[in-house]
C-alpha positions as CSV (number, residue, x, y, z in Angstrom):
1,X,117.0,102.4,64.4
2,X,116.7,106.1,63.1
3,X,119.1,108.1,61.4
4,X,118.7,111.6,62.2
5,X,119.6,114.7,59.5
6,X,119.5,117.9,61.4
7,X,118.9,121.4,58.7
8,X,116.6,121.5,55.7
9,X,118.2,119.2,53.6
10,X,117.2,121.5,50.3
11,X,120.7,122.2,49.4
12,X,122.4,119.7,51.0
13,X,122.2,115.8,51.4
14,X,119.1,115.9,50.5
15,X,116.8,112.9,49.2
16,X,119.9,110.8,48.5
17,X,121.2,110.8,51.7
18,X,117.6,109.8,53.1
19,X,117.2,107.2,50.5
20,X,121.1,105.6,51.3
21,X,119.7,105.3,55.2
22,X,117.1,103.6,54.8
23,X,119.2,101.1,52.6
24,X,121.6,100.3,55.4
25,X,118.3,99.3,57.2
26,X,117.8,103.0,59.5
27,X,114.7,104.9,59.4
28,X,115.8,108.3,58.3
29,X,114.5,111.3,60.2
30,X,114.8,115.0,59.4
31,X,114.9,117.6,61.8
32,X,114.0,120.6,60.4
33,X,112.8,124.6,61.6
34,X,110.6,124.4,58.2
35,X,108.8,121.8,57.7
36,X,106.2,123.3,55.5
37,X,108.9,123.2,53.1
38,X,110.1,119.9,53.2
39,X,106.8,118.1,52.0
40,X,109.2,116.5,49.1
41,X,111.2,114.4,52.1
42,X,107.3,113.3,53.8
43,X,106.6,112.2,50.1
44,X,109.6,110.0,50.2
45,X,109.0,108.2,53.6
46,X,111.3,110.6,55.6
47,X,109.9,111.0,59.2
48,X,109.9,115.3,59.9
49,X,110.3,116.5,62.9
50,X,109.6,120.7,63.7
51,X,112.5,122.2,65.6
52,X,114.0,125.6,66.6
53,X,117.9,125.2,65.1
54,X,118.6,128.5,66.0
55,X,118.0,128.8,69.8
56,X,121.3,129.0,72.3
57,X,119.9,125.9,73.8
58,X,119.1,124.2,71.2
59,X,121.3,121.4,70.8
60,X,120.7,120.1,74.3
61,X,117.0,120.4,74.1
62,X,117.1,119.0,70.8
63,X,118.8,115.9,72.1
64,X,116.3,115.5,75.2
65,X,113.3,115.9,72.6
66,X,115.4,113.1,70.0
67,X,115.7,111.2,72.5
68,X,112.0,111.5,73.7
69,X,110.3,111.3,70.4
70,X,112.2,109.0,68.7
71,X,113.9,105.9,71.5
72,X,116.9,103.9,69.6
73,X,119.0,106.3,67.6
74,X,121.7,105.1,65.6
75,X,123.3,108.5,64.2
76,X,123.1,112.0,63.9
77,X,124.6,114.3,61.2
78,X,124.0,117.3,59.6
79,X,121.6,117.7,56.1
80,X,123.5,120.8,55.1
81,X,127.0,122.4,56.0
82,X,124.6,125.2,58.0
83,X,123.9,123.1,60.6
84,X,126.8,121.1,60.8
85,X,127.8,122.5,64.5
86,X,124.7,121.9,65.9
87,X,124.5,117.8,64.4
88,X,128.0,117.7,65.8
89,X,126.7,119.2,69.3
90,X,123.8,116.6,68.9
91,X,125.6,113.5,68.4
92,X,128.1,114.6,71.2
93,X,125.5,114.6,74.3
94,X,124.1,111.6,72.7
95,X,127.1,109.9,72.8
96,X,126.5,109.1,69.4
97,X,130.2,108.5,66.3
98,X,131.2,111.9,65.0
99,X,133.1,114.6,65.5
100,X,133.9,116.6,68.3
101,X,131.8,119.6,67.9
102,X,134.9,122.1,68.5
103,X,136.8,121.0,65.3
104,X,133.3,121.4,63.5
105,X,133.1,125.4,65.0
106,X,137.0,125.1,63.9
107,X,136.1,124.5,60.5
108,X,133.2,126.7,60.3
109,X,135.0,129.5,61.2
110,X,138.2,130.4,58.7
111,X,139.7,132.3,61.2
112,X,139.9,129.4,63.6
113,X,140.6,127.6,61.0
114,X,144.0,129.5,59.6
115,X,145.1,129.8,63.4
116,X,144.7,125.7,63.7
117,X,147.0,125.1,60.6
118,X,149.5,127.7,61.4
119,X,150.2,125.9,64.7
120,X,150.1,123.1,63.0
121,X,153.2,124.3,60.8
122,X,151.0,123.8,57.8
123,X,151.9,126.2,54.6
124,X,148.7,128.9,55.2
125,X,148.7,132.5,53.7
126,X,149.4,135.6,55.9
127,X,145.6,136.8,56.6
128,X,144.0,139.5,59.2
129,X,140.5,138.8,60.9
130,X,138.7,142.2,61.0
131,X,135.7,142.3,63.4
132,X,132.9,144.7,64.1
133,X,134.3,146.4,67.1
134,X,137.6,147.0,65.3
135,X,139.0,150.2,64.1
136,X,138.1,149.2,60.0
137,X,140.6,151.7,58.6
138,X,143.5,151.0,61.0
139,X,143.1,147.2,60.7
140,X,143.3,147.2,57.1
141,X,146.5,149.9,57.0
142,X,147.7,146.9,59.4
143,X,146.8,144.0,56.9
144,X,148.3,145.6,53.5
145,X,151.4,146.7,55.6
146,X,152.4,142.9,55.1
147,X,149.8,141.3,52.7
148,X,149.7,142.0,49.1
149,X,147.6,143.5,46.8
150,X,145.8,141.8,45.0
151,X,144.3,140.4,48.2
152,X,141.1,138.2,48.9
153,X,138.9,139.3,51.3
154,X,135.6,137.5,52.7
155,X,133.6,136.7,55.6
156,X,135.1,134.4,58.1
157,X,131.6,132.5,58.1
158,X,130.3,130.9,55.5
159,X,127.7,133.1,55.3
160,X,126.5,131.2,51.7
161,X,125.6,128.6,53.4
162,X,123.1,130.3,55.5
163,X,119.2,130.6,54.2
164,X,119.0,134.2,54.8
165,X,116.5,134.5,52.2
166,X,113.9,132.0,51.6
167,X,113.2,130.6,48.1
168,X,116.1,129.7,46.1
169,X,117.2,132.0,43.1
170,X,119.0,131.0,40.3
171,X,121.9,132.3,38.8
172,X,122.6,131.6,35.0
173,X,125.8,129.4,34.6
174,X,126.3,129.1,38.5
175,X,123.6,126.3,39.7
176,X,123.4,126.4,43.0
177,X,123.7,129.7,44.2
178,X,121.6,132.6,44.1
179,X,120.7,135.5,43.3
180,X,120.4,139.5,45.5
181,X,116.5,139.9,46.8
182,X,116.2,143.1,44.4
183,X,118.1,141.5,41.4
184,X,117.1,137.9,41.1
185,X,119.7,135.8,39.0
186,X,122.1,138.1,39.6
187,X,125.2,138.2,41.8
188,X,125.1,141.6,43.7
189,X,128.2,143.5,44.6
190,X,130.9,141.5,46.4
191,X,127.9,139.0,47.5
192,X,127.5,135.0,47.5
193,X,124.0,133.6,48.0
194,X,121.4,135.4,49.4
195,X,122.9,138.4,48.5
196,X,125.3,137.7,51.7
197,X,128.6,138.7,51.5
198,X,131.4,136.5,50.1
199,X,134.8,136.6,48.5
200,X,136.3,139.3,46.6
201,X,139.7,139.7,45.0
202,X,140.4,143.3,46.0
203,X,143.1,145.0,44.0
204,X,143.3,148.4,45.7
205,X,143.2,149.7,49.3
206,X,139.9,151.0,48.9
207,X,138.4,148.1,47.5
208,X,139.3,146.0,50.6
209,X,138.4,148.5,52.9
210,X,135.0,149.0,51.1
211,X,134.2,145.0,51.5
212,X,135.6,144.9,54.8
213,X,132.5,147.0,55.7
214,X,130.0,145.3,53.8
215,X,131.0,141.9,55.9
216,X,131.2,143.7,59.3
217,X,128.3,146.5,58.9
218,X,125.8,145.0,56.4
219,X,123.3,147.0,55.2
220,X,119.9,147.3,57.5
221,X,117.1,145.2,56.6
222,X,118.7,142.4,54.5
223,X,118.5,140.2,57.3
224,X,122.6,139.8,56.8
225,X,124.2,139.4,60.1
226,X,127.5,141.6,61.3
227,X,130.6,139.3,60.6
228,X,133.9,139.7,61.3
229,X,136.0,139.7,57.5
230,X,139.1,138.1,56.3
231,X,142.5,139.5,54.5
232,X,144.1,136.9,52.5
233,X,147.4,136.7,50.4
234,X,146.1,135.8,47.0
235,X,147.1,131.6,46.4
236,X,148.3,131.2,43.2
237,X,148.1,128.1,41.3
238,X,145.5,125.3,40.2
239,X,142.3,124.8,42.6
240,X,141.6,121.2,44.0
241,X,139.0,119.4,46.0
242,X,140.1,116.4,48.4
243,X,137.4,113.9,49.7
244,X,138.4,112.7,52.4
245,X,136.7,109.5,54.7
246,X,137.8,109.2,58.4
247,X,136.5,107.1,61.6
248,X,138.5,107.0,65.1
249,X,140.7,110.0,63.8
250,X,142.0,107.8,60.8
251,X,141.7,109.2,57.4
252,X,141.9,107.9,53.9
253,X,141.8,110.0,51.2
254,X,139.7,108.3,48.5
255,X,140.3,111.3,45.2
256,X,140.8,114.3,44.5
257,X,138.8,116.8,42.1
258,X,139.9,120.0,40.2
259,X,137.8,123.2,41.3
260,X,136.3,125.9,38.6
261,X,135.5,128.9,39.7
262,X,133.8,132.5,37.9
263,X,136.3,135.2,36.8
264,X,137.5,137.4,39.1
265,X,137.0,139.3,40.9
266,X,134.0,137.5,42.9
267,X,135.6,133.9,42.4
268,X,132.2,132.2,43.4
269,X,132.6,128.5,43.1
270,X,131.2,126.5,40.8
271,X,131.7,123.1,41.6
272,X,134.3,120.3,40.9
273,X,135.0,118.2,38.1
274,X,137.0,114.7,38.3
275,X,140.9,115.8,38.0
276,X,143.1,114.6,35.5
277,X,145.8,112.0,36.7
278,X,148.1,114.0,39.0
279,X,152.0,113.4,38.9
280,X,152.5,110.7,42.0
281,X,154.8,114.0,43.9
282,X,151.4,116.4,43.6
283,X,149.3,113.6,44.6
284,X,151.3,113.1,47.9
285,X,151.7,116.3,48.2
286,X,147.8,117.2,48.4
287,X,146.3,114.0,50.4
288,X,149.6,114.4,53.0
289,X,148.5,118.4,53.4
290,X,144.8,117.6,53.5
291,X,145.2,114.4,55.9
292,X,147.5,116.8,58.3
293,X,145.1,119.6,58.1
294,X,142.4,117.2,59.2
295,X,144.0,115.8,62.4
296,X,144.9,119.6,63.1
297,X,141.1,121.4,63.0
298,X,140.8,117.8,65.1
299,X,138.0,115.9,62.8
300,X,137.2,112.5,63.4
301,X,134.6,111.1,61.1
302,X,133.0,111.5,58.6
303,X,133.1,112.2,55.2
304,X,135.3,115.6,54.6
305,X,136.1,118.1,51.7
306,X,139.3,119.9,51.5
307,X,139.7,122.8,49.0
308,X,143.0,123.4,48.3
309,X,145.8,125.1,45.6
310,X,148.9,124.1,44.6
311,X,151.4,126.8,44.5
312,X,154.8,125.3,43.8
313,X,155.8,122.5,45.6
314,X,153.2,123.6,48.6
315,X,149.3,123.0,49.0
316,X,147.7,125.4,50.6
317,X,144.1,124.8,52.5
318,X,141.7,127.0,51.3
319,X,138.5,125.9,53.3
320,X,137.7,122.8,55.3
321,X,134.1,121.3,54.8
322,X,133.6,119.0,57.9
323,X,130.5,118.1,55.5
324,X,130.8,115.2,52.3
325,X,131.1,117.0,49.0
326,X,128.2,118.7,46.9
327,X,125.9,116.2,44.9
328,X,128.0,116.8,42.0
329,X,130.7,115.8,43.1
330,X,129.6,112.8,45.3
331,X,127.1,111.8,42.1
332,X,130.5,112.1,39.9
333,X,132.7,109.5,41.9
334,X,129.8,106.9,41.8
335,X,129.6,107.5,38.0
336,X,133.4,107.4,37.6
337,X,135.2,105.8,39.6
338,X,132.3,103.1,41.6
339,X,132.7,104.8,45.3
340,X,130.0,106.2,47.4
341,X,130.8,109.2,49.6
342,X,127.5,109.6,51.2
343,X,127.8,105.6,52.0
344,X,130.9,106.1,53.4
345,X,129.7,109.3,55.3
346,X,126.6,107.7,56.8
347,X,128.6,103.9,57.7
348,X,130.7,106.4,59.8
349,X,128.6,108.5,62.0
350,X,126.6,105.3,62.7
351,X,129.4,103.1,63.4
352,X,128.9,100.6,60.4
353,X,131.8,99.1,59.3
354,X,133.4,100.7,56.0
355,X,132.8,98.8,53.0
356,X,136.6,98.4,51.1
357,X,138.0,102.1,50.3
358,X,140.1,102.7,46.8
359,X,143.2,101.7,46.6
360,X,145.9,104.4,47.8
361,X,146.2,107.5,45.1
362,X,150.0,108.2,45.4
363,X,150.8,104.5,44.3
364,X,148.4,104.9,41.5
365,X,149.6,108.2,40.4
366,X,146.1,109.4,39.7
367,X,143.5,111.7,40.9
368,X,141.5,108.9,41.6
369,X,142.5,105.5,43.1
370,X,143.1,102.4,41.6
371,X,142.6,102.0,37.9
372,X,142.5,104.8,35.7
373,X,138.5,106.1,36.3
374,X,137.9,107.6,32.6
375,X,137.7,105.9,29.4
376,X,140.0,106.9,26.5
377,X,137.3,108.2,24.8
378,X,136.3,110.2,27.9
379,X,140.3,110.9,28.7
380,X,140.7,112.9,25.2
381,X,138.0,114.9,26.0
382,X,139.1,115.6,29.6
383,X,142.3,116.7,28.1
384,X,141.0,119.3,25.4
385,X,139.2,120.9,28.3
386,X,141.8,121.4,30.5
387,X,144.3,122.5,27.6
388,X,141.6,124.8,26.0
389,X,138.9,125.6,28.5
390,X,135.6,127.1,27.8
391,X,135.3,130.9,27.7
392,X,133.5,132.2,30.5
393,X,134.7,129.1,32.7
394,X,137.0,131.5,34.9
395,X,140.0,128.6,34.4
396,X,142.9,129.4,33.0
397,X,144.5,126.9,29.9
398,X,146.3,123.8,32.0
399,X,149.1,121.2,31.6
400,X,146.6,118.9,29.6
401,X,149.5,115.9,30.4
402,X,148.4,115.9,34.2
C-alpha cells in the first residue's frame, strides 16, 4: 500500500515522515512539481512522482493520475503546510481519512479562520481584513477607529510558507527561514521568508497603512502575490504551542510547548521549546480553547498545531496549523516525553489504529502528560531560562515556578 506526501517535502515532513511510512509497512510516495530537487528522497527509497500543484484542476487530475499510477493507496497528506489544501482535496475524491478540505482552506486563511472562532463564541481579537480592491486609507481609518495601536498587521495567507524563491537562505539565529533575494541572511522590511510579507507590530497609523500596501500591492517582479492583510489587537501575554491528535472529529491534546519569537517589531517565530509545568487552571484552559477551536475551523484528523497566548484568564488562538508541528518540536516530544507526532499523524490519515496517547495534561498539571518529562537536572535549567532568558531571545523574564 502507498502513502502519498503531496509538496516538496524540503521544509516540511521531510525524510522522517517517509522513513515512519515505510515502518508501518506503506510505500511512501512523494508527489512533487520539482523533482530535480528532491534527489535526497530517491536516495532514500521514496517513490517521486512529477506533478503540477499549482493548476485549478489539479487536485482532481491529481487524484485520477494517483490512482492511475500507483493502484492501492492507503493515505494522502500533505509534505509541507503549502500544500496542505490540495492533500486535503486529494484524499477527499479519493475517499481516503482526513480532513474535509474546507476546514483546511479555513485554517489557511486567518481571516476565515477569526470569522470561524467568533461564531464559535471563542475569545478572538477585534481584526479588519483589507483586500486589494479596497479603499487602503479608508479601511485602515476604519480598523484604528476600534483597534489599538500598537496593532499587528500581516497577510491573511501564510505567505512564509510559500517557495516564492527557490533555494533556501539562511538567517543567523532564525533557522529555518530566509533571507530577501537582494539581502541574503537578512530579514527585509516587514517580510517573512522569501522576502514575502509577514507580521509587523505597527505602532503608528502610518506604519500600518504602509504594510497594509506591501501585503496587498507587492512590489513588481518579486514574484510576491497580491494578498489581502490583516489588523489585529496586539495579544498580550505568554506564547504557547498545542499539539493536538484527532481521528473521527475526536481530539486529544497530547502537550503543549512555549513559543519564542524575535523582538519586535517583526515577531518572526522561532520555534517551540517543551513548556514548563503549567498550573492545572492554565492547562485546561489552553487544551479546552484549542480542542474547541478545532471542532469549529471543523478539523477531523490529523495531527494539529495550535498557537496560542494567554492573556488573563483567556487563550486566545493565534494561528491554526491543520499540519503536525515543525521537526523541532515533533523531534523534542520523542526526546522528552516518548510520543511520536508524526506516528500519530500518519496512523490517522491512513486509518491505523492509534498506538496509547499520554495520559490527560489537566490531571497531571503539566505541559506534558503523564509523569513529569524533564529531569531535575534538566528542570533547573529549564527554570533559569525562563526566569533569566537569553538576550536577543525576544522573551521577556517568566514565572520560572510554572
Amino acid at each position: 500500500m502507498n502513502l502519498v506526501f503531496i509538496g516538496s517535502g524540503a521544509d516540511g515532513l521531510g525524510t522522517p515522515a517517509f522513513a515512519r511510512a515505510a515502518a508501518l509497512g506503506f510505500t511512501p510516495v512523494l508527489v512533487t512539481a520539482d523533482p530535480a530537487r528532491r534527489t535526497g528522497a530517491r536516495a532514500a527509497g521514496v517513490r517521486v512522482l512529477a506533478c503540477d500543484l499549482d493548476s485549478p484542476d489539479s487536485p482532481a487530475a491529481l487524484a485520477g493520475r494517483l490512482r492511475h499510477a500507483l493502484g492501492e493507496i492507503a493515505g494522502v497528506t500533505a509534505a509541507d503546510r503549502a500544500h496542505a489544501v490540495t492533500a486535503a482535496r486529494v484524499a477527499a475524491r479519493l475517499g481516503l481519512p482526513g480532513n474535509p478540505p474546507e476546514a483546511v482552506t479555513t485554517c489557511a486563511d486567518r481571516v476565515l479562520t477569526r470569522r470561524a472562532l467568533v461564531a464559535a463564541r471563542l475569545p478572538s481579537p477585534a481584526f479588519e481584513p483589507v483586500g486589494p480592491d479596497d479603499d487602503l486609507d479608508a479601511r485602515v481609518v476604519a480598523a484604528l477607529s476600534r483597534i489599538a495601536l500598537p496593532c499587528v498587521v500581516r497577510p491573511a495567507l501564510d505567505l512564509t510558507a510559500l517557495d516564492l524563491t527557490g533555494p533556501a537562505l539562511s538567517v543567523p539565529g532564525v533557522p529555518g527561514f530566509l533571507g530577501t533575494p537582494d539581502a541574503p541572511g537578512t530579514l527585509g522590511p516587514g517580510t517573512g521568508s522569501g522576502g514575502a510579507p509577514g507580521l509587523v507590530l505597527c505602532s503608528t497609523y502610518g506604519e500600518v497603512t504602509a504594510h497594509c500596501r506591501r501585503i496587498v500591492s507587492p512590489a513588481a517582479g518579486t514574484g510576491i502575490p497580491a494578498g489581502t492583510a490583516v489588523i489585529e489587537g496586539r495579544l498580550p501575554g505568554p506564547g504557547f504551542g498545542v499539539e493536538t491528535v484527532g481521528a473521527g472529529g475526536f481530539h486529544r491534546c497530547v502537550g503543549i510547548t512555549a513559543g519564542r519569537v524575535t523582538a519586535p517589531p517583526h515577531l518572526v517565530e522561532r520555534g517551540h521549546v517543551p513548556a514548563m509545568p503549567l498550573p492545572p487552571d492554565r492547562v485546561r484552559t489552553l487544551t479546552a480553547t484549542a480542542t474547541r477551536a478545532l471542532a469549529a475551523v471543523g478539523l477531523t484528523h490529523g495531527a494539529a498545531h495550535v498557537e496560542m497566548r494567554l492573556a488573563g484568564d483567556h487563550a486566545y488562538v493565534v494561528r491554526i496549523d491543520a499540519h503536525p508541528a515543525d521537526g523541532a518540536v515533533r523531534a523534542s516530544f520523542a526526546r522528552e516525553c516518548g510520543f511520536d507526532l508524526l506516528d500519530a499523524h500518519l496512523r490517522a490519515v491512513t486509518g491505523l489504529d492509534q498506538l496509547p496517547l499520554p495520559g490527560s495534561p489537566v490531571t497531571a498539571g503539566n505541559a506534558f502528560p503523564g509523569a513529569h518529562p524533564f529531569p531535575a537536572a534538566s528542570r533547573a535549567r529549564r527554570v533559569r531560562r525562563l526566569g533569566a532568558p537569553g538576550a536577543g531571545a525576544g522573551i521577556p523574564a517568566g514565572d520560572a515556578g510554572r
